[in-house]
N, C-alpha and C positions, 0 to 999 in steps of 0.2 A: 483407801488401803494402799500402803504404798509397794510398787513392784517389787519382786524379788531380784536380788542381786545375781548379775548373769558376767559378771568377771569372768574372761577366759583364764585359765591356769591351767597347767602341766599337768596331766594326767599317767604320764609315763615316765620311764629310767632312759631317758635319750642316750646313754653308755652301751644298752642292751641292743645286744645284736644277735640274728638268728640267720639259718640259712634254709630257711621253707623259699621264700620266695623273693624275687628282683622285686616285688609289688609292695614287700613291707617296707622298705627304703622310703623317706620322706620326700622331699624334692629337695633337687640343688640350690646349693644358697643360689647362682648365678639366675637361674629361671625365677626367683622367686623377687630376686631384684628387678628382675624382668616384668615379671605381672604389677610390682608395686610403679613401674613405670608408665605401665598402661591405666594405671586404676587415676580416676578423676578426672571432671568433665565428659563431655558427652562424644561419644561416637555414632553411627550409623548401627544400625541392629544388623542380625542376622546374615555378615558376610563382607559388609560392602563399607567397610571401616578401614584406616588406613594400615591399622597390622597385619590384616589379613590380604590384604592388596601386598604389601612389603615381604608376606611371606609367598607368595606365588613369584616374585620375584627369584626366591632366596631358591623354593624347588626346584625352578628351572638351572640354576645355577648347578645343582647337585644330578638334577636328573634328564638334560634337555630342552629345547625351546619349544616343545610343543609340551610339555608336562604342565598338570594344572590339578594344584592342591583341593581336597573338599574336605574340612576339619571337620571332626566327628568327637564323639565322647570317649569312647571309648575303644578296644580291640574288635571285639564282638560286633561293635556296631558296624566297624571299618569292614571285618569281614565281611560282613552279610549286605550291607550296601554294596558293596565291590560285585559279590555274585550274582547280587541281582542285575545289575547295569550289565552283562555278560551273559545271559541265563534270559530265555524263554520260560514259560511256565510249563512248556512238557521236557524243561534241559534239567540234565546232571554234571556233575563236576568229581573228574577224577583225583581221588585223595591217597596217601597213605592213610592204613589203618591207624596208625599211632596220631595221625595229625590234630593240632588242638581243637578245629574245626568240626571234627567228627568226637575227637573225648571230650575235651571239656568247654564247651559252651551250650551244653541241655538241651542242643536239638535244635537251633535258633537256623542257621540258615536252612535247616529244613521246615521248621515250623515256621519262623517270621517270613525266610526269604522265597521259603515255599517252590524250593528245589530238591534234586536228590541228591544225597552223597554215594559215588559207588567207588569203593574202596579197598585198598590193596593192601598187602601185609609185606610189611619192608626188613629188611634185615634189622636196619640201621636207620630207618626212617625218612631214607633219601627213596623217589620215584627216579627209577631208567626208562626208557624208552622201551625195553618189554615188558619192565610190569605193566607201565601204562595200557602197552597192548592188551591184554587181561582182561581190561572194564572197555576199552577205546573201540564199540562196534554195534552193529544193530542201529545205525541211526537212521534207515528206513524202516525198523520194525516199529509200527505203535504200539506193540503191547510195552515197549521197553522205553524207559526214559533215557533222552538224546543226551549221549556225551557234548558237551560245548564246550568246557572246560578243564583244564587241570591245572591244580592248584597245589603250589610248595610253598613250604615252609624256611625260612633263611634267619638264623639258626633255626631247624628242624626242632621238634618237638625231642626229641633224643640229644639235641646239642652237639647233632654235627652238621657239617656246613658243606656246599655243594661248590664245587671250583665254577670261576665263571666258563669255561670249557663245557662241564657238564650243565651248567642251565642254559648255556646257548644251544647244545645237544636234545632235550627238551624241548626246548621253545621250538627246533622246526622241524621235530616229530611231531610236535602238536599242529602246530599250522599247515604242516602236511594233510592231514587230518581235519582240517576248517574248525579245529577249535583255539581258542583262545589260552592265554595263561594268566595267571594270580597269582601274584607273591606275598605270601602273610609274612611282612617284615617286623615284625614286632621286638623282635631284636636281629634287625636287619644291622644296627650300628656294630653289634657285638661281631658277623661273618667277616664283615667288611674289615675291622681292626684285625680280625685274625690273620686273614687274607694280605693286610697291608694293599688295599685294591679301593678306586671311590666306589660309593656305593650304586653312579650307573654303570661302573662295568658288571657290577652283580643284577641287573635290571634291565633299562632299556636300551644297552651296546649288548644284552644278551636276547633279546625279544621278547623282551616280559609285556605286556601289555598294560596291565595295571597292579598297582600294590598297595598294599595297607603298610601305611609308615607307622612303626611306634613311636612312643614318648614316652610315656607313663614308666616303664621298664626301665629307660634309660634316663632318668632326672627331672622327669615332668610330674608337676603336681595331680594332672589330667591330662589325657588328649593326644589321638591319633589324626590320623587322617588316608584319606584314601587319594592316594595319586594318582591319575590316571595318563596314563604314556603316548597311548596310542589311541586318537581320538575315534579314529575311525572303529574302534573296538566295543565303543560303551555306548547307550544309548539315556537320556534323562537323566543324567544322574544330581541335578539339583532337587528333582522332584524324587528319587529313589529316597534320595534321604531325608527330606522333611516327612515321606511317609512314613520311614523308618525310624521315623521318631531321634535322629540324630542331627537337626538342626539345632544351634546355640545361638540364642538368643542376643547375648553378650559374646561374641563371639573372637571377639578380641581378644580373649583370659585365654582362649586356646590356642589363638595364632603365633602369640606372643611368646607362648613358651615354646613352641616347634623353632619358632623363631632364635629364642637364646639358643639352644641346642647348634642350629643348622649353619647361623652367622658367621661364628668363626669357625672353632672346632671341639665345643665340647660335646657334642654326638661322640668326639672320637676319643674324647679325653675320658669320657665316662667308660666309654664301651671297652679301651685297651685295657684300666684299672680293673673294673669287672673277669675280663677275661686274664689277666693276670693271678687276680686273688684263685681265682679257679683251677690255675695251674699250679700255684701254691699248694692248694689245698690237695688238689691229688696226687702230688709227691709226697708229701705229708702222709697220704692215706696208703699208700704202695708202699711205703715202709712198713706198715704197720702189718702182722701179722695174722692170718684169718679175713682181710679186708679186699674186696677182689673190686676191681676197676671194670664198670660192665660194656664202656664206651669209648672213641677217643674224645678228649675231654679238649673241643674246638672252640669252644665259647665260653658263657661262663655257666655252665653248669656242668657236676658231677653226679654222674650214677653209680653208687654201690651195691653191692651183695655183703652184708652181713649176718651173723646170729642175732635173728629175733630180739630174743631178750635183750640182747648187746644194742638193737635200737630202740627198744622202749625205753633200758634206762637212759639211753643217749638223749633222748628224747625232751625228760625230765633236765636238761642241762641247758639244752638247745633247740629253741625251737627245726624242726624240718617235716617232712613227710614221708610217706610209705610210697613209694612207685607202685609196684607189684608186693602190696602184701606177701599173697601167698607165697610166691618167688624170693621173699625176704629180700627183696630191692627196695632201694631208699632212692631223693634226690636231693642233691644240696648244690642252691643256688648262690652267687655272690652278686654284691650289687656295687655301685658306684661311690659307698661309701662304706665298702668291707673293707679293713683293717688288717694288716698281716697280723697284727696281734690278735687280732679276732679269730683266723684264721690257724694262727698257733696254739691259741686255747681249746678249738673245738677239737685239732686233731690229738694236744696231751691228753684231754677227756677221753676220746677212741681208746687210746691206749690204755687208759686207766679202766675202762669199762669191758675192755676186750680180754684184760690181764686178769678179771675178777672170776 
């Protein structure tokens, strides 16, 4: 019997663009040059291969000479290794309520990484140094799990971004405190373009100790990794993550593309376009009437308040999402290969659907 025919072919309208997510964006041609770079012949498995040796090179360049890369799969993974290597088994880690740590990853650093999250309700999704106060106490009590950490977000889960003033402000109210910090950089590129700032003065010229770099978000087909700053801060973290089920195998596919990104500058070339199209788009959306602007719009995403209906049928046009349902909040993300034409179409749409 002969096999069946497994020709890849186009299953999609590659014109079509949505603004649910930075995560529907394909990868950059440039990363993708990049991986067909690395692909053929043999390398070292599991780390110890020349791209990923080249890319600890390239971190220290961005974050320091004591900084040292551990590429991971994904966002989730980077979190939740990062926490553990920072985190005892009776520690917790102080979050915003909003942070994606606590909404949307199902529980994972507390069920995989097997810590607590204790959690604060932010205006705007940035942590001060009083909220922190809030959760930051009781670390002689047993009945309570020990503060050790606080963990921000850069851009925040809300899409705004923290000056490096205020995360240096942080950092030695927490160390004050004999806890640790964590930056989920997962669109760490995007703060940094906004700010016009590198990305260690958002990190470790501010006393971040460790952070999850993205990629994925910003032009990578796959793959974060978890930086760690301050060595003195983490403990095993080779073995955190082959527990964690975040060792690659092939590990070169993921170095490589951190790598296109970090080399020269398309980290930044991505991240300024993204956060452009997003400022586009919410001038576009402040014209429009009945459409309210719920955030400053620092990175590349937009939060609105619209009529319900006015987002379901939007909805049918464009792909995006509900924030707060009930609240009739939406969020609409741009990526590194949104289009101002794209961007022009979805806000005539608004108009048309807001005018019905």
């Amino acid at each position: 019997m002969n096999p069946p025919k497994t020709d890849a072919r186009r299953h999609h309208d590659p014109e079509v663009r949505g603004f649910a997510s930075d995560n529907y964006a394909g990868a950059h041609p440039e990363v993708l040059a990049a991986l067909a770079l690395a692909n053929g012949g043999h390398q070292v498995a599991y780390g110890e291969d020349a791209y990923t040796e080249n890319l600890q090179h390239l971190v220290r360049s961005h974050f320091g000479p004591t900084a040292e890369a551990f590429p991971v799969f994904n966002g989730t993974g980077a979190n939740v290794v990062a926490l553990q290597a920072v985190t005892d088994r009776w520690g917790a880690v102080i979050c915003a309520e909003s942070a994606h740590i606590n909404v949307d990853e199902c529980g994972a650093p507390e069920r995989v990484g097997g810590l607590k999250l204790l959690t604060v309700p932010t205006p705007d999704g940035k942590l001060t140094p009083e909220l922190i106060d809030r959760q930051a106490y009781g670390w002689d009590d047993e009945h309570r799990a020990m503060p050790q950490v606080v963990s921000i977000a850069q851009a925040t889960e809300l899409g705004t971004v923290y000056t490096p003033d205020e995360i240096r402000v942080l950092c030695e109210h927490a160390h004050a405190h004999g806890m640790k910090v964590h930056l989920d950089g997962s669109r760490l590129a995007n703060a940094a373009a906004t700010l016009d700032v590198p990305m260690r003065t958002l990190t470790n010229a501010a006393g971040v100790d460790l952070l999850s770099l993205g990629g994925t978000k910003n032009g990578a087909l796959f793959g974060e990794a978890v930086v760690v700053l301050n060595q003195d801060a983490v403990s095993h973290m080779k073995h955190l993550r082959k527990l964690s089920m975040q060792l690659a195998s092939k590990m070169r596919f993921v170095s490589v593309q951190l790598e296109a990104l970090l080399a020269r500058d398309l980290w930044l070339r991505n991240a300024r376009h993204s956060n452009e199209m997003a400022q586009r788009l919410a001038e576009g959306v402040r014209a429009v009437h009945g459409a309210e602007i719920l955030y400053p719009v620092q990175a590349n995403a937009v939060f609105a308040r619209l009529p319900h209906d006015v987002s379901e049928r939007l909805q049918k046009r464009f792909r995006f999402y509900f924030w707060d349902e009930a609240a009739c909040e939406v969020r609409w993300m741009c990526a590194f290969d949104t289009t101002e034409e794209d961007v022009d179409a979805f806000v005539a749409a608004l108009k048309e659907e807001m005018a019905r």
